[in-house]
C-alpha positions in Angstrom: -88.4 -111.4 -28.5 -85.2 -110.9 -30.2 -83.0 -108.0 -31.9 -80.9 -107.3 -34.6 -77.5 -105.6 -33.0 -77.3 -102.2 -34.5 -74.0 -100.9 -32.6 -74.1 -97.9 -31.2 -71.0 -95.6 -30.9 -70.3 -95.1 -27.3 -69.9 -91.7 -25.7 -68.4 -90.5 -22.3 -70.1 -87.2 -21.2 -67.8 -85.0 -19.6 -69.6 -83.5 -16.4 -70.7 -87.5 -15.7 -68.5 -88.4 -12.1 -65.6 -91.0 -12.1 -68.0 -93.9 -11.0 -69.9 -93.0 -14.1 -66.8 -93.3 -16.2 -65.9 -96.2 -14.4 -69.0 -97.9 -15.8 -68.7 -96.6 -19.4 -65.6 -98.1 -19.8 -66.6 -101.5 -18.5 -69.3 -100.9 -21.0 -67.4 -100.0 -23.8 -65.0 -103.5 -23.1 -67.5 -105.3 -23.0 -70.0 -104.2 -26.1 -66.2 -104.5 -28.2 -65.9 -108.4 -26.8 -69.5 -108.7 -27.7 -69.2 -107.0 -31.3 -65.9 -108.9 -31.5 -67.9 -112.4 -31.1 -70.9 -111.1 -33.4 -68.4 -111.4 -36.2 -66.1 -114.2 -35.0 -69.4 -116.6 -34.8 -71.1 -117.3 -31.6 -69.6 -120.7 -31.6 -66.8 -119.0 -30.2 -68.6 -117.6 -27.4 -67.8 -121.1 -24.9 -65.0 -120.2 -22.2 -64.1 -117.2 -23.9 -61.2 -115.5 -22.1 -61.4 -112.1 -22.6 -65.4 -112.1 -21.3 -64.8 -114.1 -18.8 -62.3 -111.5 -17.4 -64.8 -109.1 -17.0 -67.4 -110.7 -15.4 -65.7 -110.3 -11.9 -65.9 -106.6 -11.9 -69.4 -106.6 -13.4 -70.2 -108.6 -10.3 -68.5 -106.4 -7.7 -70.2 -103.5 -9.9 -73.5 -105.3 -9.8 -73.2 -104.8 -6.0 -74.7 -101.5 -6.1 -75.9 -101.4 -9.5 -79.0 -104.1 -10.4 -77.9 -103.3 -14.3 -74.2 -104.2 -13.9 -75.4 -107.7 -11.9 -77.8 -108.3 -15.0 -75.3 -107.8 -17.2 -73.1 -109.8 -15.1 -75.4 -112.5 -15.5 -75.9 -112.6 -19.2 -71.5 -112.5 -19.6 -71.7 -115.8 -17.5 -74.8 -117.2 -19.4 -72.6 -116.5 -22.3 -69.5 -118.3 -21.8 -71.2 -120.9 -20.4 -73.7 -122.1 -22.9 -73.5 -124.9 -25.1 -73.3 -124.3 -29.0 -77.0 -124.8 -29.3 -77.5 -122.0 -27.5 -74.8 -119.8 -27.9 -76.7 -117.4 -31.1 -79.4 -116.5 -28.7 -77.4 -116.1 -25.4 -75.0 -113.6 -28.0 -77.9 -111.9 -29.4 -79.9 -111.6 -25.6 -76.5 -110.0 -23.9 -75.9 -107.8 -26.9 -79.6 -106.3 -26.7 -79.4 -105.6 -23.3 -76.3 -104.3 -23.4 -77.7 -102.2 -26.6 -80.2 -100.7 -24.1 -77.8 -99.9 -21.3 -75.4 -98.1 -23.3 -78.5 -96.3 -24.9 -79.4 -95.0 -21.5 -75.7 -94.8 -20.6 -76.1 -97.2 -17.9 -78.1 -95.5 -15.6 -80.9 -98.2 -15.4 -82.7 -100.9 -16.7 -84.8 -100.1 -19.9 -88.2 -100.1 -19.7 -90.8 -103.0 -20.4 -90.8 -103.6 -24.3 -88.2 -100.7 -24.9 -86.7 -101.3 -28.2 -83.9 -98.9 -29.8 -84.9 -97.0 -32.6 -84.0 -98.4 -36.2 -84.0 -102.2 -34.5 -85.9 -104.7 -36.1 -87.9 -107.3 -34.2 -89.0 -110.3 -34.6 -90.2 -113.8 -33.1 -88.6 -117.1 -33.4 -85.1 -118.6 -33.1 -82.1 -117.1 -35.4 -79.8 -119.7 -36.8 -76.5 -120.3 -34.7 -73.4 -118.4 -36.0 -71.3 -121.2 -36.2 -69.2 -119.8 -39.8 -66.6 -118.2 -39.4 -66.7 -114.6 -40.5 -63.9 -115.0 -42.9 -65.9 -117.8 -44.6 -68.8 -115.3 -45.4 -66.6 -112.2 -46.0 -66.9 -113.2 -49.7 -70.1 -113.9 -49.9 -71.2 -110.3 -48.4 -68.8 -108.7 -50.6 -70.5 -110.3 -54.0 -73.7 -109.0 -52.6 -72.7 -105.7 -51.5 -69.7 -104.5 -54.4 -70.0 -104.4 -58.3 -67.3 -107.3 -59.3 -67.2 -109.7 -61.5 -68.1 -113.9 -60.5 -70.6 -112.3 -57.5 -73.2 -114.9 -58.6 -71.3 -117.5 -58.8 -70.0 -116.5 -55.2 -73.8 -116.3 -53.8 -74.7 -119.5 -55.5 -72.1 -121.5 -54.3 -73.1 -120.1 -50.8 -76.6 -120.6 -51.1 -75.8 -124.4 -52.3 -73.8 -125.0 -49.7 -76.0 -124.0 -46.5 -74.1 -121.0 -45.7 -76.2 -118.2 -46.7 -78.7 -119.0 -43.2 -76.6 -116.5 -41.7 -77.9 -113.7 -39.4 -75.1 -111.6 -40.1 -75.6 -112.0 -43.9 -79.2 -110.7 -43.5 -78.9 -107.3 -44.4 -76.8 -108.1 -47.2 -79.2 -110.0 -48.5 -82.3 -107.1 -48.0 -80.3 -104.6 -49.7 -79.7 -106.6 -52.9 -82.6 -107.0 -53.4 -81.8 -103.8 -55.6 -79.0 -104.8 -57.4 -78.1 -104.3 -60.7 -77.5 -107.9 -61.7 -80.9 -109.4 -62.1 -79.3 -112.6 -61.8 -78.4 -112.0 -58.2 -81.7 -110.6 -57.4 -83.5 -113.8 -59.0 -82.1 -116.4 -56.5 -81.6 -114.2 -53.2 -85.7 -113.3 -54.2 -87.0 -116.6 -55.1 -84.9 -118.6 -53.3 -82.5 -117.8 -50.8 -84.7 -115.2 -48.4 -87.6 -117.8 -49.0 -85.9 -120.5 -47.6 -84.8 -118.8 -44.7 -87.9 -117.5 -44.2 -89.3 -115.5 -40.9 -86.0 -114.7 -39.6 -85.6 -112.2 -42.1 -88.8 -110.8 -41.7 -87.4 -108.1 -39.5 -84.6 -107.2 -41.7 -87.1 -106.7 -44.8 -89.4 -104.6 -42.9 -86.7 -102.3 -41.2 -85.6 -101.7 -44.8 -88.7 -101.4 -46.7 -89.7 -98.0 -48.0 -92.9 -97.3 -48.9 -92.1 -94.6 -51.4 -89.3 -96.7 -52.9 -89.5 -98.8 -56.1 -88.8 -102.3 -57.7 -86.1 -103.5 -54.4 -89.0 -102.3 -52.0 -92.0 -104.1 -53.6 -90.0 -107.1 -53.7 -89.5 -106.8 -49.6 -93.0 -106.2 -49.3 -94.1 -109.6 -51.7 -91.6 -111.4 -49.4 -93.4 -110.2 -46.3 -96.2 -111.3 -47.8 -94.7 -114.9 -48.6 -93.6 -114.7 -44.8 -97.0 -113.9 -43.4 -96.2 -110.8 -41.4 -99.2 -109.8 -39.6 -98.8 -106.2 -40.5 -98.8 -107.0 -44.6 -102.2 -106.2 -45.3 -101.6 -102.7 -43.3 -99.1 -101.7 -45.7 -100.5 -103.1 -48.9 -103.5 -100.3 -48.5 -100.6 -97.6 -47.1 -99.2 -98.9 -50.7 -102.1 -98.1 -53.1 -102.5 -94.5 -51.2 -99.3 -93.4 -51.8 -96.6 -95.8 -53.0 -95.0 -96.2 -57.0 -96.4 -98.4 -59.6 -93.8 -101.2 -58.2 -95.1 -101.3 -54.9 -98.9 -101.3 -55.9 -98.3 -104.0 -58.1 -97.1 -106.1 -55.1 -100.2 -104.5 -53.3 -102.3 -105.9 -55.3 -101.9 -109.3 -54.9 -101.7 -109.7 -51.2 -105.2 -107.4 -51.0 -107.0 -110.2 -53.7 -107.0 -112.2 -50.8 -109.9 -110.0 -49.3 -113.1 -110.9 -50.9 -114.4 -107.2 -50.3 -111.2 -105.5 -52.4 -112.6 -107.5 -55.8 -114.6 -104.2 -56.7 -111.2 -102.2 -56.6 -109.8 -104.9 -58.8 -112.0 -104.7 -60.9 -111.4 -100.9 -61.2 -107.7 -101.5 -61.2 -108.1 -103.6 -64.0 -109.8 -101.0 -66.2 -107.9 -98.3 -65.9 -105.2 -96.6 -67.5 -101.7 -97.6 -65.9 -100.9 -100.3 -67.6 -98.7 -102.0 -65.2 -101.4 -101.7 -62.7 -104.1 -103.2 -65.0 -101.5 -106.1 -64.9 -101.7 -107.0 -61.6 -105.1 -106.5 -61.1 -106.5 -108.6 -64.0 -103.9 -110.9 -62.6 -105.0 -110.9 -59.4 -108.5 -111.8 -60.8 -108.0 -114.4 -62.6 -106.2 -116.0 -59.0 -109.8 -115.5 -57.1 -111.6 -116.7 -60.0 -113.8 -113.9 -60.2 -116.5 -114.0 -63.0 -116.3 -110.5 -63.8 -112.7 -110.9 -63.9 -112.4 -113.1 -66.4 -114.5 -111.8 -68.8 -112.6 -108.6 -68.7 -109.3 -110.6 -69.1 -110.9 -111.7 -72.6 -111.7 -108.3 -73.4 -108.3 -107.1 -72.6 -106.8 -109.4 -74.7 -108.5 -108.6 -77.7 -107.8 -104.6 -77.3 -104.6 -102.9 -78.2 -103.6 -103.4 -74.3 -103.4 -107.2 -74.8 -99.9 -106.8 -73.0 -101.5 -106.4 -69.9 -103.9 -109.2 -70.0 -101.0 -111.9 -71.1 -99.5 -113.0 -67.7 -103.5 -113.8 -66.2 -104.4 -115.3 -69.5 -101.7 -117.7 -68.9 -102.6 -118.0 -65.8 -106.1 -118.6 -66.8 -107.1 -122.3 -65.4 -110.8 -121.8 -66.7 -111.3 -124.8 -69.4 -114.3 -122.2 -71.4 -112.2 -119.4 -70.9 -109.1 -121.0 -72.9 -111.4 -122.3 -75.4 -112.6 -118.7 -75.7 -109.1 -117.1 -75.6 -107.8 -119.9 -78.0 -110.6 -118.8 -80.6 -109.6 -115.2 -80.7 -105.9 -116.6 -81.3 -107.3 -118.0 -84.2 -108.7 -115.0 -85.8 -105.4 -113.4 -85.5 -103.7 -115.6 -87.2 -106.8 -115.7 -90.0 -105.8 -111.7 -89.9 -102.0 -112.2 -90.4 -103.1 -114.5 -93.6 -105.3 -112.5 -95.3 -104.0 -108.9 -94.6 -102.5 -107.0 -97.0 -101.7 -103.3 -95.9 -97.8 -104.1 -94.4 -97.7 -102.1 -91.3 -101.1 -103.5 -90.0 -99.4 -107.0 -90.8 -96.6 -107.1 -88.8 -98.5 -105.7 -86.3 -100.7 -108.2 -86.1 -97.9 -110.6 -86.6 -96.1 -109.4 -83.2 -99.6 -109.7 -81.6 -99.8 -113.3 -82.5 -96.6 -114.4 -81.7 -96.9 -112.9 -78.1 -101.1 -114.4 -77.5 -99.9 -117.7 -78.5 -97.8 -118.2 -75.2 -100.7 -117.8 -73.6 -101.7 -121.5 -74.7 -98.5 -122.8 -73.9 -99.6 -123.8 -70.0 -102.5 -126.4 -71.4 -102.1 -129.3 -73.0 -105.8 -130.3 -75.0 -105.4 -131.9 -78.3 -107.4 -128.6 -80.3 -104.4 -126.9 -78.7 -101.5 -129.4 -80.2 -103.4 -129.5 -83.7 -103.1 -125.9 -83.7 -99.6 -125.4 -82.9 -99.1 -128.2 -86.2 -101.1 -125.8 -87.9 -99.0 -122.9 -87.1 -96.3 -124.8 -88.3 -97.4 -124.7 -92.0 -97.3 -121.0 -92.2 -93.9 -120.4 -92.5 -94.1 -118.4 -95.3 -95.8 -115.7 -93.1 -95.1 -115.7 -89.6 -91.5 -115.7 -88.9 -88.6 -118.3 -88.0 -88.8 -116.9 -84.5 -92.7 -117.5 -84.2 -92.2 -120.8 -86.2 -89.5 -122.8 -84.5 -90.7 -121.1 -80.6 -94.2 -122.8 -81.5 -92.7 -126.2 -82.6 -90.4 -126.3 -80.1 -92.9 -125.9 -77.4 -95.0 -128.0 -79.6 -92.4 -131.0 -79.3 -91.5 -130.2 -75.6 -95.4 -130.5 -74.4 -95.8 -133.3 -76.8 -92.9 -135.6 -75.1 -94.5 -136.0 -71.7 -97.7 -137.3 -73.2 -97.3 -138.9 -76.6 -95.5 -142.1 -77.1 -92.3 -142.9 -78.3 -93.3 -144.1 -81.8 -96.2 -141.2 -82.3 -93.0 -138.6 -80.7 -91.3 -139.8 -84.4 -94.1 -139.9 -86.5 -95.1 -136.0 -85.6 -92.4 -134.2 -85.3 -90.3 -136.1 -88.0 -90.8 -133.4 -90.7 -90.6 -130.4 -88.6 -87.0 -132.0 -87.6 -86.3 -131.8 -90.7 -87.3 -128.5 -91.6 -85.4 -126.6 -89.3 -88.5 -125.7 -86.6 -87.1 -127.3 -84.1 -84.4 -125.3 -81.3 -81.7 -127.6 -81.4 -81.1 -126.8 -77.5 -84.5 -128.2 -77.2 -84.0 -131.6 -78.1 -81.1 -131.9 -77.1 -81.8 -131.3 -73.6 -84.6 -133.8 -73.9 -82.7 -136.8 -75.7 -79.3 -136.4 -73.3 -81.7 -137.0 -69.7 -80.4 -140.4 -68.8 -84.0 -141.3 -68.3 -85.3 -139.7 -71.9 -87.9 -141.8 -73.9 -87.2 -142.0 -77.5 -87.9 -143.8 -80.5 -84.4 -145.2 -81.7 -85.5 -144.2 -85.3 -84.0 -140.2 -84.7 -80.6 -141.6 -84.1 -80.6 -142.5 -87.7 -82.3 -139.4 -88.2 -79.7 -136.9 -87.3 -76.9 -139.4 -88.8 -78.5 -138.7 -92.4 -78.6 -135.3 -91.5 -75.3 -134.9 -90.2 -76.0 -133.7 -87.0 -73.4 -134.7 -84.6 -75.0 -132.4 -82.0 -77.8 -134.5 -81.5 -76.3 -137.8 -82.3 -74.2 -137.0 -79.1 -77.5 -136.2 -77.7 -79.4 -139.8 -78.4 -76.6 -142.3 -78.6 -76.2 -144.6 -76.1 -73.5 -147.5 -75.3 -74.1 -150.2 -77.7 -75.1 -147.9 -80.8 -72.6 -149.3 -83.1 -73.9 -146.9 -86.0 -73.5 -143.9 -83.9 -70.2 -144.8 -82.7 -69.1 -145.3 -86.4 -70.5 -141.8 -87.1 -68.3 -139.8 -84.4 -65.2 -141.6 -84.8 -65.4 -140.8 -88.9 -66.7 -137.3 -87.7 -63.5 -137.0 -86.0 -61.0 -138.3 -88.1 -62.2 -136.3 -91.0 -61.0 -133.0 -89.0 -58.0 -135.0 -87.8 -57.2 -135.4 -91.4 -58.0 -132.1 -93.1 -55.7 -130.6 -90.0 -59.0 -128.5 -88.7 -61.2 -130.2 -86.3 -64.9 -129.8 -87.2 -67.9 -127.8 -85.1 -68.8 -129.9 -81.8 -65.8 -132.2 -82.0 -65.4 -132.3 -78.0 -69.0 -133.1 -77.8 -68.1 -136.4 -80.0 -64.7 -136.7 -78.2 -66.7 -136.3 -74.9 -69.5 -138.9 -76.1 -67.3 -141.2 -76.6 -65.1 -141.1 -73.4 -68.5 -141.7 -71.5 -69.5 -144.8 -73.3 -65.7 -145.9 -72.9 -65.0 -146.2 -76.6 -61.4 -148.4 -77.0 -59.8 -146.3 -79.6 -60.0 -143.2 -78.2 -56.2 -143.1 -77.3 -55.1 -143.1 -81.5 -57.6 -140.6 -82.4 -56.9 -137.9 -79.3 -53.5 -138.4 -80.0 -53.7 -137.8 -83.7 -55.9 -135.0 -82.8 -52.9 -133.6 -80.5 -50.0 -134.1 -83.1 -52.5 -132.3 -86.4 -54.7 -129.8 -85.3 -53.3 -126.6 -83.8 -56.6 -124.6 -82.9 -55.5 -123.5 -79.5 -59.1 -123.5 -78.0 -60.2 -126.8 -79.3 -56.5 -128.5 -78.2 -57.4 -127.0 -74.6 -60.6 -128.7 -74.7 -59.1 -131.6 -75.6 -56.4 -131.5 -73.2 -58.9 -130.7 -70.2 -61.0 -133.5 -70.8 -57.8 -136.2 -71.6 -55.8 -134.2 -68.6 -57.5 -135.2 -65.3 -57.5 -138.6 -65.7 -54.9 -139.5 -68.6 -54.8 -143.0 -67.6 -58.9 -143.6 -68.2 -57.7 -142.7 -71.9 -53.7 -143.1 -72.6 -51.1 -146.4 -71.8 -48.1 -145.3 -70.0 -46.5 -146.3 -73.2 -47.7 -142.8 -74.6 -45.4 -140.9 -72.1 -42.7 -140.6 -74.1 -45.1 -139.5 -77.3 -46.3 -136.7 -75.0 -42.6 -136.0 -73.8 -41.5 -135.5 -77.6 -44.1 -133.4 -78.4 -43.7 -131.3 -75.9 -40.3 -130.9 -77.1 -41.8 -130.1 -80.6 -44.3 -127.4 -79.6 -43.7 -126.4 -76.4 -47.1 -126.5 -75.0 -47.5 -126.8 -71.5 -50.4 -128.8 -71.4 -48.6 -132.1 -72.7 -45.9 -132.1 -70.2 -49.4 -132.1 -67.8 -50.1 -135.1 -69.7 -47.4 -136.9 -69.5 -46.6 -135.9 -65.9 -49.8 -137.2 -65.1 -49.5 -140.7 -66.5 -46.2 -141.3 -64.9 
């Protein structure tokens, strides 16, 4: 069994005798060598000088003391361990010394004694082999309100730095941060991957009476299998928040004899709570579950029932829920009285995400259908359909059928840009070479950049015009870098005249930056060293830094 250190400040009584004093002090050296090496990193722990000097006069101690000889023992374990083993020889001398100095060193603790406030738990802690001043940033972006923390805690997590033990508590306690961000990946990601060594962390700090942070500790105990979960999910629906229930909830659907309280849950007032439970439900499969799902949904809660009814695997159940869909958009049609419109509006534009996990044919004829009411349902309901619509569509329709569909929404506006884009730039994307010409008579370079490839001649034309019309009218056009960029990576031979012209016309500082960033690196992928002394005299014309980089960089 192993402990977290939780230091304890050391205090000298003053009627103990001068023996007793004697042993403190040996104490207090060596619980400062130990804390010293808990935040240096137990690879340092090998040979180390300064422990290895006290371990004669813990011996000569340990002569009439058995505590002072164990300890003796677990100093030369210590210093004598390999790197392997050096986090658990650090974390076994630290918890015994814990429990002498919490007894003031007048004996051994007794069998399964364990401090108060220390969390326990079983299984090997990772080796402390990073150096402390390599995680002092990451547990100040957990701990302190700064800017670029996530960025900090990705970069960590990315890197295999954040399976840490000393960045476990750091990691509990933001679990309650402000920046959702943060809490995202340290809850979905980073405490899952390190999994049951931080079991003991999140259960020392979980309060039962707490809110979002502590229901989140509890899920992850859950995720972790800690043998006590199912204790504390009923302590939870006795007397914890909303939060914490809701996390109750799903780790007590795993008990066939807790569907009746479900069941209950899921009919009741609190409508986070009702959440949950239908949710719950729907993950057991239960019958009666289901059907009050459906009901939900077609009440003024239908909030409540939309995370289960996407859930919702059951092939009649969708059919069912699909139906009802249906009739509110008949109602949106035909309605007349405006308030009850839009109302029914905002229902239907939040009950049709509940389709958007299946992928039956009824289902993609209906989004099509959708599609044709524009005139009624909004741009936001309109283009989020189609766009789903195209998305779901790609993984199963061909290339040529792709086209033929979605063609004329294209056209119309319905579909996110971002969407198709991201689709048509995968190196791997399927495509019917038809939407290059497409977006060319549509004059949009954004997607062009998107779907061209090396060896579209016709593309190639397009953004080289693109960017000499900007180059000419001294005002470079909307996603000029993107064509500049597209063209780098498909190592168009021009590139040099028209990045230079760009350079000596356009004076739009952000756009020259980007221009200069992506010509800077690597100058001679784009420039001759015969355009050194071009960057040398304008410099000398404008002054800007970033040609002197330029030519600098190609000498």
């Amino acid at each position: 069994m192993i402990l977290l250190m939780n230091h304890p400040k050391i205090q000298t009584s003053r009627n103990i005798g001068e023996n007793a004093i004697m042993k403190i002090q040996i104490l207090e050296d060596l619980y400062n060598e130990v804390n010293r090496l808990f935040i240096a990193g137990s690879k340092f722990t090998k040979d180390d000088p300064r422990i290895s000097k006290l371990i004669p006069v813990l011996r000569k101690m340990g002569e009439k003391s058995p505590v002072m000889n164990k300890l003796a023992e677990y100093a030369e374990n210590l210093v004598a361990c390999d790197s392997a083993e050096s986090s658990r020889a650090l974390l076994e001398t630290g918890t015994f010394l814990y429990s002498v100095l919490s007894t003031q060193g007048s004996g051994e603790p007794d069998e399964g004694y364990v401090p108060d406030k220390l969390p326990v738990f079983e299984g090997e802690l990772p080796a402390a082999k990073i150096p402390y001043l390599t995680l002092k940033p990451v547990i100040e972006a957990l701990t302190e309100s700064k800017s670029g923390r996530l960025e900090v805690v990705k970069d960590a997590y990315e890197n295999g730095l954040t399976n840490d033990f000393r960045l476990y508590s750091p990691l509990s306690k933001s679990l309650g941060d402000k920046y959702a961000e943060i809490v995202n990946l340290v809850y979905e990601k980073i405490i899952p991957s390190i999994g049951r060594p931080m079991e003991a962390r999140l259960l020392e700090d979980y309060d039962f009476k707490g809110g979002k942070a502590d229901a989140r500790r509890l899920s992850l105990l859950y995720g972790l299998k800690h043998e006590g979960v199912y204790a504390l999910a009923e302590q939870a629906m006795a007397e914890s928040s909303s939060d914490i229930q809701a996390a109750a909830i799903n780790i007590l659907k795993d008990k066939p004899e807790n569907e009746e309280m479900l069941l209950s849950l899921a009919a009741g007032k609190k409508g986070d709570i009702r959440e949950a439970a239908l949710l719950a439900l729907v993950k057991i499969n239960s019958k009666n579950g289901k059907r009050l799902l459906l009901e939900t949904l077609q009440s003024a809660n239908y909030k409540s029932a939309l995370d289960a009814a996407s859930a919702c695997e059951d092939k009649i159940l969708v059919r069912e829920m699909f139906e009802y869909i249906q009739e509110v958009l008949e109602v949106c049609k035909e309605e007349k009285e405006e308030k009850k419109k839009t109302a029914n509006i905002e229902k239907f534009g939040e009950i049709i995400r509940v389709l958007h996990n299946h992928e039956e044919k009824y289902i993609f004829d209906f989004y099509r259908e959708v599609c044709v009411h524009d005139k009624i349902l909004p741009a936001s309901i309109i283009n989020g359909t189609a766009s789903h619509y195209f998305s779901a569509a790609y993984k199963i329709y061909s290339p040529e059928e792709q086209y033929d569909t979605f063609l004329d929404l294209y056209a119309k506006d319905f579909l996110y840009h971002v969407t198709v884009y991201n689709i048509f730039s995968g190196a791997d994307a399927r495509f019917d070479k038809r939407w290059l010409s497409a977006f060319i008579k549509k004059n949009d370079v954004y997607l062009v950049c998107a779907a061209m490839r090396a060896g579209d001649k016709e593309a190639v034309k397009y953004l080289v015009k693109y960017l000499e019309k900007g180059i000419s009218g001294k005002k470079l056009q909307p996603d000029s870098e993107k064509c500049f960029s597209k063209l780098i990576d498909i190592g168009y031979k021009g590139l040099d005249k028209i990045a230079f012209s760009v350079f000596e016309n356009c004076s739009q500082n952000y756009q020259l930056a980007q221009f200069c960033d992506m010509c800077g690196h690597s100058p001679g992928r784009i420039f001759s060293k015969d355009y050194i002394k071009k960057f040398d005299k304008l410099y000398e014309k404008t002054k800007y830094e970033r040609f002197a980089e330029i030519a600098n960089n190609l000498r």
